[in-house]
C-alpha positions, -999 to 999 in steps of 0.1 A, spaced: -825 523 347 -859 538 342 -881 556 368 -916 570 369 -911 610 376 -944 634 375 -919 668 368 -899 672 343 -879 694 367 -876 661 390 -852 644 366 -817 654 371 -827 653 412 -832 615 404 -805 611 387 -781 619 404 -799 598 435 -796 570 411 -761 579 401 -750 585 442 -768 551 447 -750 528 415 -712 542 427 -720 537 465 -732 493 455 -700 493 431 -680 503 464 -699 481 487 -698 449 461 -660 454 460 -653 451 491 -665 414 504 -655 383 489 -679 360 468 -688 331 490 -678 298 475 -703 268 475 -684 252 505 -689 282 528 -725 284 519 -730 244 530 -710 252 559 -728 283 569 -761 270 563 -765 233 558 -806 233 563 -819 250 531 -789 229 512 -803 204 527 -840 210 523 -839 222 485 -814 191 474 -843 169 496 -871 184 472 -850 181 442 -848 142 452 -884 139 456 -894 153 425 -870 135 403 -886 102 422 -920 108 416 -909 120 382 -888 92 369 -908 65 390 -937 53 364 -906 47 343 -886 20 364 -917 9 391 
């Protein structure tokens, strides 16, 4: 990753920040389970619900001049 240090002197300080902060997500991302596409649905059924609505809606006024 790159980041924006003014001293030279700053740099292995930030990396090892960077390198403390990249092993402590590869811990954390190891731990929980991936949600499946079911659970999502299940856990929160109103933005499914919403974004497949707007999907509809678009593909009607989208493919209507071709069939109306």
């Amino acid at each position: 990753p790159a980041i924006w240090i003014k001293q030279e002197a700053d740099r292995d300080r930030a990396r090892a920040l960077i390198d403390a902060y990249q092993l402590e997500r590869r811990a954390l991302s190891g731990q929980e389970p991936t949600e499946t596409v079911g659970e999502r649905v299940r856990n929160r059924p109103l933005p499914i619900l919403m974004a497949l609505s707007l999907i509809g809606i678009v593909l009607y006024f989208t493919l209507s001049p071709f069939f109306f």
